[in-house]
C-alpha positions in Angstrom: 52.8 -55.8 18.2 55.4 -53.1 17.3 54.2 -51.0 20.7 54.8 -54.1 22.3 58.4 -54.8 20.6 59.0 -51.2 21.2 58.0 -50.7 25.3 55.5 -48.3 24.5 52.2 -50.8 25.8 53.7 -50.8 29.5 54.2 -47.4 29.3 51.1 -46.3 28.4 49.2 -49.1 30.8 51.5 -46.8 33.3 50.0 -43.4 32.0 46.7 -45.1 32.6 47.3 -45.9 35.8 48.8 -42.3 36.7 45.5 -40.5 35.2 43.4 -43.5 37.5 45.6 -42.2 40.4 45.0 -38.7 39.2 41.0 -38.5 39.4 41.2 -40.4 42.6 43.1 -37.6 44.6 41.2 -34.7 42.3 37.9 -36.5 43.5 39.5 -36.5 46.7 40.3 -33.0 46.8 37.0 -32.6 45.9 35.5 -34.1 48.7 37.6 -32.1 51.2 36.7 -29.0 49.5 33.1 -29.8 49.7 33.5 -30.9 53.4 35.5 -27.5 54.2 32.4 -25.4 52.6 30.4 -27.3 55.0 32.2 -26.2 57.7 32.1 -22.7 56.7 28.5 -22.9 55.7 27.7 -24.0 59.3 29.9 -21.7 61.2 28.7 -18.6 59.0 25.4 -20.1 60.0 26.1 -20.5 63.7 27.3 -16.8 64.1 24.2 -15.4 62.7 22.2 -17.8 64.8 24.3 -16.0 67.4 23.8 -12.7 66.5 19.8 -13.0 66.4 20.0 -15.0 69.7 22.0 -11.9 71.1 19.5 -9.0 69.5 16.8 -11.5 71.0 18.3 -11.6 74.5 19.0 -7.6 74.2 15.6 -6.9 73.1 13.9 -8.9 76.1 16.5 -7.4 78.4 15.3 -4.0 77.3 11.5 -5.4 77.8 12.0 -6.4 81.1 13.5 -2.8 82.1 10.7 -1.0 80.7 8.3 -3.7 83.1 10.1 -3.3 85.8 10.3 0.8 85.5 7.0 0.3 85.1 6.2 -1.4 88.5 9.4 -1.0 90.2 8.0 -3.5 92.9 8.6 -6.5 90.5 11.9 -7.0 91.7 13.0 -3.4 93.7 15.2 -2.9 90.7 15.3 -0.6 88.1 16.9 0.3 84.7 17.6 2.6 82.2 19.1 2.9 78.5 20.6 6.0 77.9 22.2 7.8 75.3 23.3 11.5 74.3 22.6 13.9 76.6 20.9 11.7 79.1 23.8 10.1 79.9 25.8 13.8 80.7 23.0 14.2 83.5 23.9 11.3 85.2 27.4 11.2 84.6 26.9 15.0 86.6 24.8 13.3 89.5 27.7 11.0 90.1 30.6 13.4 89.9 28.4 15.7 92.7 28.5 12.9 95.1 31.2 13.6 97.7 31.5 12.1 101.6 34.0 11.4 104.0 37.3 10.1 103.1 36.4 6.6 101.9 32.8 6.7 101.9 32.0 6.0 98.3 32.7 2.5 96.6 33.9 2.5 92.8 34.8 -0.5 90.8 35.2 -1.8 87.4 33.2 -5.2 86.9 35.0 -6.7 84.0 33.5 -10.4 84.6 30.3 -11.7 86.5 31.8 -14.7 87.4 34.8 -13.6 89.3 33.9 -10.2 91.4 36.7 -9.2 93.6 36.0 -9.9 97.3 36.1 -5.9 97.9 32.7 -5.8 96.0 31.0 -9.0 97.7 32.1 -6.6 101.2 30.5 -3.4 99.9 27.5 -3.9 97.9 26.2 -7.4 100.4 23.0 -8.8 99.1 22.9 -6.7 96.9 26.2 -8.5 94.7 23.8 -10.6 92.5 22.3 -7.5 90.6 26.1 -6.1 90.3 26.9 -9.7 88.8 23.9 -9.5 86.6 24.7 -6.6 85.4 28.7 -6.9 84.6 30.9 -5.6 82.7 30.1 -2.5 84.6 31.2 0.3 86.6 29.2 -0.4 90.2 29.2 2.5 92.7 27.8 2.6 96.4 28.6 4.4 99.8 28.8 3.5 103.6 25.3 4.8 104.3 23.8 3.0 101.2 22.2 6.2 99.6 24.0 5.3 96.2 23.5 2.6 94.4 24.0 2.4 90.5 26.1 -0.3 87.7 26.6 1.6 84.8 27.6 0.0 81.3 31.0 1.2 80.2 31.6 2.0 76.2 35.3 2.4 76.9 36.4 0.1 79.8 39.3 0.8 81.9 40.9 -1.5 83.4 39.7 -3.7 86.6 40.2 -1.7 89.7 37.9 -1.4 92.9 38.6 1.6 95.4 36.8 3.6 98.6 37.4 7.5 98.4 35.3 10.6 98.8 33.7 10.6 95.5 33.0 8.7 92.5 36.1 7.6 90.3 35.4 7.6 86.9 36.4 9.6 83.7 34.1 11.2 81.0 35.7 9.8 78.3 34.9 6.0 79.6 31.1 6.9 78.6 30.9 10.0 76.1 32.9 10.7 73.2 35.3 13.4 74.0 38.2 14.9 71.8 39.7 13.1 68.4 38.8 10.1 68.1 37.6 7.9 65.0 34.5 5.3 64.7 35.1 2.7 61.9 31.8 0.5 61.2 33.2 -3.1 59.6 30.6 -5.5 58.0 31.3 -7.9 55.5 29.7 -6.0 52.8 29.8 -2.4 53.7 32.4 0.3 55.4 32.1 3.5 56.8 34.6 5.8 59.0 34.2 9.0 60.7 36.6 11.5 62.5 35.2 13.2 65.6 35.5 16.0 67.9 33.6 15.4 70.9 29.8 14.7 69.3 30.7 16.3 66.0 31.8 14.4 63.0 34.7 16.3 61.0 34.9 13.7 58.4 33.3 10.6 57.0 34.5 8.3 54.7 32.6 5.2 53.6 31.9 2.5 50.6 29.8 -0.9 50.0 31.7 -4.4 48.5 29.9 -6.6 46.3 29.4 -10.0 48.7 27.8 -13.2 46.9 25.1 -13.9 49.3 23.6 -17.4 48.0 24.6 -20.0 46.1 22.5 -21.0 43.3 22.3 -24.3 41.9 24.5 -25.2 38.6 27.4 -22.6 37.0 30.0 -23.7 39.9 29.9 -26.1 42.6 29.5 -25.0 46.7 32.8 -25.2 47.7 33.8 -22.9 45.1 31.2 -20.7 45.9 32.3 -20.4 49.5 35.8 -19.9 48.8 34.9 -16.9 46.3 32.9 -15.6 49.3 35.9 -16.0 51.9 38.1 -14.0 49.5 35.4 -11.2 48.9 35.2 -11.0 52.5 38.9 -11.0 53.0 39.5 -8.3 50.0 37.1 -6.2 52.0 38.2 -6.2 55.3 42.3 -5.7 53.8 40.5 -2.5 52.1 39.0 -1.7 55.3 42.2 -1.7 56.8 43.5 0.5 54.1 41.5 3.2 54.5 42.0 2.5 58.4 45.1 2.9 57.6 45.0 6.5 56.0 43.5 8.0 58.6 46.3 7.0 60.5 44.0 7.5 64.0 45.3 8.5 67.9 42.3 6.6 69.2 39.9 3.9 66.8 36.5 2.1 67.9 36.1 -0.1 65.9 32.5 -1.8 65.7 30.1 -3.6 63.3 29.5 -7.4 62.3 31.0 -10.0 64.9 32.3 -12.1 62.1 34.6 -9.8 60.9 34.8 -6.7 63.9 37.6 -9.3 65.4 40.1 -8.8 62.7 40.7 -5.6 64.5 41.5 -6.6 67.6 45.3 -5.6 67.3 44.2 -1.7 66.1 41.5 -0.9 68.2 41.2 0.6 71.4 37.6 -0.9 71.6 36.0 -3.6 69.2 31.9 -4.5 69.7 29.6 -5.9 67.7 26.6 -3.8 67.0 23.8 -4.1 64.5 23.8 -1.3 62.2 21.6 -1.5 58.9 21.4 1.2 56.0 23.7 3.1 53.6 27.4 3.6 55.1 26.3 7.0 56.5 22.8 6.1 58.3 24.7 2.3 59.3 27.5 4.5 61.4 24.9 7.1 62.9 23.3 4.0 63.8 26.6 2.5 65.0 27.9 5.6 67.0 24.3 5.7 69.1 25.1 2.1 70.0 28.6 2.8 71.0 28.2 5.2 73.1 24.9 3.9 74.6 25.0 3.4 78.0 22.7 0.9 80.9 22.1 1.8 84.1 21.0 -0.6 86.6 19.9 0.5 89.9 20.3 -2.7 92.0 
């Protein structure tokens, strides 16, 4: 009676129907959270789906060279993975090989599915295996003596050109002078400073990363978005120590879910697989930078 004398029963029938309002957008909220974690869930899923489809398709890749070194008449191709000083040897084949003005063929084959016409003309029937084998630097002469696609760590720029050697520079496949290596996954760091081969400096740490969600304490959604943040706290202190270092020339390589955030600092960024401790992970990383396929089409 008196709370109805005195207003007070409409108002609190209007509290009540505020708090109603209330729990329907927090459930609301809720639902979009849980729907965003979803999403996140599957797309974290889908790139590491990707990545073992890619170490799969790499590992039969490097299968199928070995067969068909093995028996070069499966398919009158051959191929080749090599790294350190292997590569130097055949870098110093190529730079002997001298003609005629215009008698040797070098291009940069950024994409497979658009070769320039000047490629088609010089390497013939033999344009699939240069297509199958891009990005690459493909070489070849007037005579057809040379043949070779070689994978490029540091990729110049498209060009395609006849002259009287080989065109290419060192530095495209083999490190060479100061330069710095930064390995990026979403749980670990490490940085070294080179000279040529040598490492002059390393620098390198792990980040705590939740990597499953257990039932009960908090709900998925929350659990992903404390993930997200972990991940983006360690890639700004990745950054950071990028940052330092304050390097000429950065590669920047690592885990393909995170590698990308470096795309503006980078004078190269490639996923690589590199497991272990921060120090063995970039050993691991560098080899794979700097490896280099030849395919002999």
């Amino acid at each position: 009676m008196l709370d109805r004398l005195l207003g007070r029963e409409s108002l609190k029938e209007r509290v009540a129907e505020l708090e109603e309002a209330k729990r329907h957008l927090e459930r609301q909220l809720d639902a979009e959270e849980e729907r965003r974690a979803e999403a996140t869930t599957a797309r974290q899923r889908a790139e590491e789906r990707e990545n073992r489809l890619e170490d799969r398709v790499t590992e039969l890749e490097d299968r199928v060279e070995r067969l068909q070194s093995a028996d070069g008449a499966a398919s009158g191709r051959t191929a080749e993975r090599l790294n350190g000083a292997r590569v130097g040897e055949i870098l110093d084949r190529l730079a002997s090989f001298a003609t005629e003005p215009e008698g040797v063929f070098t291009a940069y084959v950024a994409d497979e599915h658009d070769l320039p016409e000047a490629v088609r003309e010089a390497f013939g029937d033999r344009t699939e295996a240069v297509a199958g084998a891009a990005p690459c630097l493909a070489v070849t002469d007037d005579a057809g003596l040379l043949s070779a696609c070689l994978s490029v760590p540091v990729p110049p720029e498209p060009f395609a050109d006849w002259a009287d050697s080989v065109q290419f520079e060192r530095s495209w496949f083999e490190p060479t002078g100061s330069h710095t290596v930064a390995l990026v996954r979403s749980d670990l760091f490490a940085l070294g400073e080179y000279d040529g081969r040598e490492r002059t400096a390393f620098h390198g740490f792990d980040s705590e990363l939740k990597s499953q969600h257990s039932k009960g304490g908090f709900s998925q959604s929350r659990f992903e978005r404390l993930r997200d943040q972990q991940i983006a706290s360690h890639v700004e202190r990745c950054r950071a120590a990028i940052d330092e270092v304050d390097p000429d020339r950065l590669y920047v390589v690592g885990e393909g879910s995170v590698v990308h955030e470096f795309d503006d600092r980078a004078a190269v960024v490639r996923r690589v697989d590199a497991t272990g401790d921060p120090e063995d992970a970039l050993a691991d990383a560098v080899r794979s930078l700097w490896s280099v396929r030849l395919v002999l089409p």
